[in-house]
Structure formats: structure tokens, C-alpha cells
C-alpha positions as a printed NumPy array, in Angstrom:
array([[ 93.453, 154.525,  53.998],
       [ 97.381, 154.445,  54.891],
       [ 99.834, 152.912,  52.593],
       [101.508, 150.755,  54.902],
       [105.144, 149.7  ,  52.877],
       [105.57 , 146.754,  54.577],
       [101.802, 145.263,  53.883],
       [102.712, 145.779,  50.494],
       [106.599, 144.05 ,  50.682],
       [104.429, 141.133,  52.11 ],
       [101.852, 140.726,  49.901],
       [104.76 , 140.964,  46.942],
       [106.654, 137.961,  48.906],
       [103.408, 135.815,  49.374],
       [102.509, 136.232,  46.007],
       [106.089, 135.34 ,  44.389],
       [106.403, 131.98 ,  46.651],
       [102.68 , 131.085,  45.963],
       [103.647, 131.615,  41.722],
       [107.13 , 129.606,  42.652],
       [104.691, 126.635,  44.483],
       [102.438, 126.658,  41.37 ],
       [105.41 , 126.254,  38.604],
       [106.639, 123.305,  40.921],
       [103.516, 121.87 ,  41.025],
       [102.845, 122.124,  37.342],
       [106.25 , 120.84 ,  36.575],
       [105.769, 117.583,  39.265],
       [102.31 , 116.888,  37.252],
       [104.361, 117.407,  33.94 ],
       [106.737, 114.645,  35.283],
       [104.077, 112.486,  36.072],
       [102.275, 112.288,  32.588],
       [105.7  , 111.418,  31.14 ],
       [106.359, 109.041,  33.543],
       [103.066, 107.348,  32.889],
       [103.861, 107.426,  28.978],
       [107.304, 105.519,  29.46 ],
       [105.384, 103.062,  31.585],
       [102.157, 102.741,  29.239],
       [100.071, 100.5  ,  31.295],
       [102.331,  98.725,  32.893],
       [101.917,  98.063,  36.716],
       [104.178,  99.965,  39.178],
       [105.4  ,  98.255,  41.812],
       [106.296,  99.778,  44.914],
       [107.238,  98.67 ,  48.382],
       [105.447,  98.797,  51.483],
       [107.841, 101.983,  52.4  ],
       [106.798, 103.972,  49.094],
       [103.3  , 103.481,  49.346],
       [103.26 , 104.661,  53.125],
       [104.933, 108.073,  51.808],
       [102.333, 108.31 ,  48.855],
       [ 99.603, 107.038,  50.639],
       [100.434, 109.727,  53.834],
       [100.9  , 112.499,  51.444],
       [ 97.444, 111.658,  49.53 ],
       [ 95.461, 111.535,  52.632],
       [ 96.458, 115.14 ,  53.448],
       [ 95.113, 116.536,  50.151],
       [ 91.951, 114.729,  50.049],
       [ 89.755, 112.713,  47.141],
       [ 89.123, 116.088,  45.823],
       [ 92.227, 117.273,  45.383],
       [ 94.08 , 113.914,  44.297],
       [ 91.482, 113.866,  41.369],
       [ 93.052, 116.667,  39.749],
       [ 96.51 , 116.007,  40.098],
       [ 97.194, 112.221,  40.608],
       [ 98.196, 110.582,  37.052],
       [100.06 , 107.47 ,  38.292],
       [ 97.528, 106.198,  40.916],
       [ 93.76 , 106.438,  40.924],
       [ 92.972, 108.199,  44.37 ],
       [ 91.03 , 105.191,  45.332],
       [ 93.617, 103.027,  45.45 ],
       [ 96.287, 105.819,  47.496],
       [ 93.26 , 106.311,  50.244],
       [ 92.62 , 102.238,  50.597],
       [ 96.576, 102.264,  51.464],
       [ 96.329, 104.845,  53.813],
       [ 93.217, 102.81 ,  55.655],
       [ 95.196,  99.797,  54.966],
       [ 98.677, 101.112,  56.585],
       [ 96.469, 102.803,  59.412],
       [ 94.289,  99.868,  60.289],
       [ 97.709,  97.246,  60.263],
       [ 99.096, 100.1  ,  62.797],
       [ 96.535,  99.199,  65.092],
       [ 95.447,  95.486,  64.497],
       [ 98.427,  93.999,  67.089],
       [100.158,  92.445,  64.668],
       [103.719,  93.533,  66.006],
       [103.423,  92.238,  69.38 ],
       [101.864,  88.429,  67.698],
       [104.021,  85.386,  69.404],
       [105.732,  87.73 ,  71.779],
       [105.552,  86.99 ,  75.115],
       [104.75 ,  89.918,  77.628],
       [107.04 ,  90.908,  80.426],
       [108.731,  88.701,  82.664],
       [106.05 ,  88.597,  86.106],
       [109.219,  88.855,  88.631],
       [106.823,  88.743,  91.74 ],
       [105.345,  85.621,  90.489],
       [109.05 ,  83.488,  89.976],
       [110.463,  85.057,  93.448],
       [107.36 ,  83.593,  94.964],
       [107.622,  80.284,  93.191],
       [111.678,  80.156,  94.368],
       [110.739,  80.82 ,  97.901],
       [107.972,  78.034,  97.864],
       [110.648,  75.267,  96.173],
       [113.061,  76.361,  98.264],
       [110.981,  76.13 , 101.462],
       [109.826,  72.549, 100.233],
       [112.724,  71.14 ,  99.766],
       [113.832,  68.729, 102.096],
       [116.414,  69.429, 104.326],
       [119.729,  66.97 , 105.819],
       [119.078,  67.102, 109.37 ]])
């Protein structure tokens, strides 16, 4: 086998930033179980806007993975949000009591036609 320097320089670098990811990620869940002390059981409330972000971020880790590291929410309840966000994108809801486009073809006609009936001063 050849030593190849620069496999080795790039396994060192992979392994530093994957360490570096798991102190953050210990610290975040650190932050979490203090944050749910100072709460206690009190409900959080969060806006439509905060639980799209969680909810978005939860579905790309999975029930799996949210078991182990979700302390403020139960993964349940971030995975019914993202169904819940997902299925209001698509239910219509933003185009309810708006009219559709203008049919131009349609009101020239219907100008012509009055105009052609109305009478005329001979």
C-alpha cells in the first residue's frame, strides 16, 4: 500500500469538523434541557413561522432521529406540523374568494354586440 499524504490531510479534516458538529450538537441538546427546566411544563407557544422552521428541520431527520434529540417537542407533534403545513400548501386555500383572470375575449365580444345593438340616429 502507498501512503498517500493528502488521503491522510483529509481524513484529519473530516474527522476534526465531524468532532466540531458533535460538540455543537451536544451543546444545542444541553440548551434544550435547560430551556425545558426554566419552562417546567409550561406550554410553548410559537407562531405559524417557527413551527414551519422546526417542523421543516424535523422532517429531514426523521422519527428516529428526533427521538433522541428532541426535548422541547415530542416528534409526533413536529411531524403532524409538517403534514399540517404541507397539506394547507396544497388545499387552495390562498386563491379562496379570488376571482380568476379577467376573460378579455369574452368583454370585447360583449362590447361589440352592445355596441352593434344599439340604436342608431338616422
Amino acid at each position: 500500500m502507498i501512503f498517500k499524504p493528502f488521503h491522510f490531510l483529509a481524513l484529519a479534516v473530516a474527522g476534526w469538523l465531524n468532532r466540531e458538529q458533535q460538540d455543537v450538537i451536544a451543546y444545542l441538546r444541553e440548551e434544550n434541557r435547560v430551556l425545558r427546566e426554566k419552562f417546567g411544563n409550561k406550554r410553548i407557544r410559537l407562531n405559524d413561522n417557527q413551527r414551519c422552521r422546526l417542523a421543516a428541520a424535523a422532517a429531514m431527520l426523521g422519527k428516529d432521529v428526533l427521538r433522541g434529540v428532541t426535548d422541547l417537542f415530542s416528534p409526533e407533534t413536529l411531524l403532524r406540523w409538517q403534514r399540517w403545513f404541507i397539506a394547507r400548501k396544497y388545499d387552495g386555500s390562498d386563491r379562496r374568494g379570488k376571482r380568476g383572470p379577467i376573460p378579455k375575449k369574452a368583454n370585447m365580444v360583449r362590447k361589440l354586440v352592445l355596441e352593434i345593438a344599439r340604436p342608431r340616429p338616422d
